[in-house]
N, C-alpha and C positions, 0 to 999 in steps of 0.2 A: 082256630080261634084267634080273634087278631085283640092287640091295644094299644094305647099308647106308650112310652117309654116316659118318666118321669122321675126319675132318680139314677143317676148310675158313679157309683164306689168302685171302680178299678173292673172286677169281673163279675159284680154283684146289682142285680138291676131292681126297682120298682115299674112294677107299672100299673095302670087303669084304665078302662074302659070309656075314657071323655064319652061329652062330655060331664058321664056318673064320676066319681071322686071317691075309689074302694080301693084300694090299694093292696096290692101282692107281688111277694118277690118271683124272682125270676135269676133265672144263672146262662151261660151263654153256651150253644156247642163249642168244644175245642178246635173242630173242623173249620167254622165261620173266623177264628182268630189268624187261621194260617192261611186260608183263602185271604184275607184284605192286609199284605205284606205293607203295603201302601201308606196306610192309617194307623195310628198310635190307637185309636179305638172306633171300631167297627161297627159301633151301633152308639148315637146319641141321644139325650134327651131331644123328646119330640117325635122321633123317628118311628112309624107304626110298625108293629111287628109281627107275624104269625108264631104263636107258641103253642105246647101242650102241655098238659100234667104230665109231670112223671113219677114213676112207682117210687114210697118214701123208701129213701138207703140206696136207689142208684149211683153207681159210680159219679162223685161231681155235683153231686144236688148240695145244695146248699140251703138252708129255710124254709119256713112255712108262712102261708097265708094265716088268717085268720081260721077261715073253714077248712083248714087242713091242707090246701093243697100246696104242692109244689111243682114249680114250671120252666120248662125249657124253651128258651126263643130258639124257634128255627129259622126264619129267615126277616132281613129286612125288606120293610113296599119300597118299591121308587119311591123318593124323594120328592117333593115340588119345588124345593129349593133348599138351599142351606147356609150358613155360616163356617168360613171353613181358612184355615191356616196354615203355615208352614208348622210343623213342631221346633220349638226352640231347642231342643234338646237332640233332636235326631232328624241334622238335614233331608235328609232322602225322604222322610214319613210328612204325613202332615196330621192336622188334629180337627176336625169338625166340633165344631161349637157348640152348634142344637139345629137341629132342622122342622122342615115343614112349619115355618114360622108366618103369621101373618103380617107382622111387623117387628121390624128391630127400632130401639131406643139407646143411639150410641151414646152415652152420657159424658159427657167431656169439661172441663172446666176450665180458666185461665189465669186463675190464682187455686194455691192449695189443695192442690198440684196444680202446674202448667200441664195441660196435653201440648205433645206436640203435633204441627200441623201434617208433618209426615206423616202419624201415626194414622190419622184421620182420614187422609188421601188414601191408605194403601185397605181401609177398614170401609170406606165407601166404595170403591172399585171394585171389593169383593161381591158386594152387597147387590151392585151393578153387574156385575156378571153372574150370578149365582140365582138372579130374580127374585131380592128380598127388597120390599118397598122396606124404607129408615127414615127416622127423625132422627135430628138432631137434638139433644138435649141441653142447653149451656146453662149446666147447674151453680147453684150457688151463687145464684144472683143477687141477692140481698150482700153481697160483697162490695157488690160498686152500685147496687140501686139507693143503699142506707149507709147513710152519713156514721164512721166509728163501729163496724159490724167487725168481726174477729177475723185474722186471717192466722191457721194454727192458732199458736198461744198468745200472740199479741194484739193490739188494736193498730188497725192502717190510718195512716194520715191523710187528710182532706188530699192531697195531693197524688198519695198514691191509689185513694179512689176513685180520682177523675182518671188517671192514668189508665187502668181497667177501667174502666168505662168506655174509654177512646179505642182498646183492642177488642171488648164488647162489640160497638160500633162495627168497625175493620173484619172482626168474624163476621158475622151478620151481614156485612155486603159482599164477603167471598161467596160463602156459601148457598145464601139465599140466590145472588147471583149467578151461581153454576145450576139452581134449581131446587135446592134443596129447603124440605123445612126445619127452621132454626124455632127450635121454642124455648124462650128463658122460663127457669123453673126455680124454686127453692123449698126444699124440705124443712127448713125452719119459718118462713112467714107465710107457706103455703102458697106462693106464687103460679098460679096457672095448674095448681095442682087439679081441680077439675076440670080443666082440659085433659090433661091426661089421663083420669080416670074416664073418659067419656071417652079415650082412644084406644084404651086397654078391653073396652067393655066384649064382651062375649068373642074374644079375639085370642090367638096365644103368640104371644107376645115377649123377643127377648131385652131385658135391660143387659149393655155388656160396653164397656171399655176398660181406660185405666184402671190400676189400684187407687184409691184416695179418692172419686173421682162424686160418689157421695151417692153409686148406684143403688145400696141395700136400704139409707135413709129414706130416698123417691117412693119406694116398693113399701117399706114400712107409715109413712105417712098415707100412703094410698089406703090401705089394711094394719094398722098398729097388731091386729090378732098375729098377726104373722112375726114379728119380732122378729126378724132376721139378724144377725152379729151385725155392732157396726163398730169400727174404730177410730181415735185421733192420728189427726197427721201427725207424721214427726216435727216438733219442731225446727227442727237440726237441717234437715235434708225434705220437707214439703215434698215427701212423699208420702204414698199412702200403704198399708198394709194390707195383706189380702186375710181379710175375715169371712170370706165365702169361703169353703174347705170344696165341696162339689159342686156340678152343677145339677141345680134341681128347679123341678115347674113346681108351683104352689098356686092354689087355688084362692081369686079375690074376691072378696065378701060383694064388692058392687058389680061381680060377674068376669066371666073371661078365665085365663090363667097367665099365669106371669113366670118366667123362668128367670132365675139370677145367677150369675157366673164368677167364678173367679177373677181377680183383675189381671188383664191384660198387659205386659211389658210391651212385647214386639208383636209386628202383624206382620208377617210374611206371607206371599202373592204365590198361589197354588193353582198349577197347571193353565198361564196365560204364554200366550202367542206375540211378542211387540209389536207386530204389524198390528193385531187385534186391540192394543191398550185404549188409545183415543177412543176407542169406542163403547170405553166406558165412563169417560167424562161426558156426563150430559151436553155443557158447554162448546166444546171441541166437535163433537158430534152435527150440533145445530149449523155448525158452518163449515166441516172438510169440506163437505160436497162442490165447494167451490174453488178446492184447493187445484192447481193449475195440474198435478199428478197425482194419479188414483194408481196403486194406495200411497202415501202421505206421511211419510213418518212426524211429519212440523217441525224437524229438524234443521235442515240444511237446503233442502228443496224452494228453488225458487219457487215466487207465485205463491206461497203456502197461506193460505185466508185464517188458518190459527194465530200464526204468527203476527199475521197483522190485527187479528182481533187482540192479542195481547198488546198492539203497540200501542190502540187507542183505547185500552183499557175497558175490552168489553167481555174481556177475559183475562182473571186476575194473573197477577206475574207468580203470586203464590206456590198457585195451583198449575202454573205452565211449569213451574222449577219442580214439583214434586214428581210432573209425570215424565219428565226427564230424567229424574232419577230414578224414579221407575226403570224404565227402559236400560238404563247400567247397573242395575244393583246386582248382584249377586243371587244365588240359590235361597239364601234366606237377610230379612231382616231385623235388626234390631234397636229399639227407638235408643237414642242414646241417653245417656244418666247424666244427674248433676254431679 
């Protein structure tokens, strides 16, 4: 018997039968935890799984269904894709996010919190290698779309509005211009918010970035039934707090499902090749091929056609400095703090 994965607490799973919406626990073999030495955790939301009943009072059962049953996942399907990271906690391991996703909605902002642009570079590259089509989401636009709109606990000055406004701008010609779609959205004036319901629709779907970043708002203004936890920034440190405790898919009243995640600190880059990185910049990608040597790192190599798309700015310096950084970072990353 196969289902979806839709809830998972540490060694405790839900799942359902998409797209029906019936819900039953499930527990994991001990066997599958020590085969995937690799992963912090071996089965994610999203992830289809073959299970079976097991007799109630087996060694490890944990819970029951509604109709009494109780279920063992034996094994995960290939994957069609995934989301997937270093673990911040245990270099060598990494953590998957959610799989078999049809779209991701990296949700990012530029005031209350700043994302940084590192973070984003290293969270679309995954996305790119892993075969997960992504929007961009640049919430909390009614920040710099309206005149005196709250930033935390204060009100911004005409001044500082226009200012986000001008890095508004400046995203939006990075990104769109690497390929990407940027969609301004706001959970309080409903900005483009039926766009998004109209891209969620009968899809499944993750919202996932920072803490603070106003992901649980998007998902609750889409479906107010769903109430999901949301919190204020700090005023202090214009960060946010993580009010997602798991990650879980939840089903939207205007069809589809939607999964919401914990916020995200760091994004660390899982099982890439340097020679292979440009070829996950869309951008860089559109013009090696006429780099004077195949392969190219766009480093130091004469003749390099990146390099010179960066000098005439047809590819931003941004994004040329991030994947440079790429290329030196370490086993893992971690965005830096205020």
């Amino acid at each position: 018997m196969k289902a979806t994965v839709v809830k998972h607490t540490g060694s405790h799973y839900l799942l359902s039968k998409l797209p029906e919406w019936n819900l039953f626990p499930a527990v994991i073999k001990g066997k599958m935890r020590l085969e995937d030495l690799e992963s912090t955790n071996p089965i994610a939301v999203g992830d289809m799984v073959e299970y079976e009943e097991a007799d109630s009072g087996r060694e490890g059962d944990t819970g029951n269904s509604a109709d009494g049953r109780m279920c063992i996942i034996k094994e995960v399907m290939p994957r069609k894709n995934c989301i997937i990271r270093k673990s911040t906690n245990l270099s060598r391991q990494n953590h998957v996010i959610a799989a078999n996703l049809d779209r991701v909605f990296l949700t990012v902002t530029l005031a209350d919190p700043q994302v940084k642009l590192q973070f984003i570079d290293r969270f679309l590259v995954t996305c790119e290698a892993y075969g997960v089509p992504v929007t961009i989401l640049l919430n909390k636009a009614d920040i710099y779309l309206q005149e005196g709109e709250a930033v935390g606990s204060k009100k911004i000055s005409e001044q500082e509005r226009k200012n986000i406004k001008v890095q508004a701008e400046n995203f939006k010609n990075i990104y769109c211009g690497a390929g990407y779609e940027v969609l301004e959205v706001s959970a309080i004036t409903g900005l483009n918010m039926s766009v998004l319901e109209e891209e969620c629709k009968n899809r499944v779907v993750l919202f996932s970035g920072q803490s603070g970043v106003g992901k649980s708002s998007l998902i609750n203004r889409m479906d107010p039934n769903l109430d999901l936890k949301t919190a204020e920034i700090s005023a202090a440190h214009l960060q946010g707090k993580h009010t997602t405790t798991f990650y879980q898919m939840h089903p939207l009243a205007t069809g589809g499902f939607v999964i919401d995640t914990p916020g995200i600190r760091g994004f660390g880059l899982v099982n890439f090749k340097k020679e292979e990185l440009s070829n996950y910049f869309p951008e860089m990608l559109r013009v090696e091929n006429n780099c004077r040597f195949a392969p190219c790192t766009h480093t130091h190599e004469p003749g390099c056609a990146v390099k010179v798309a960066v000098e005439k700015g047809e590819i931003s310096a941004e994004r040329y400095y991030s994947y440079l950084a790429m290329l030196e970072e370490d086993t893992k990353y971690r965005a830096p703090e205020d």
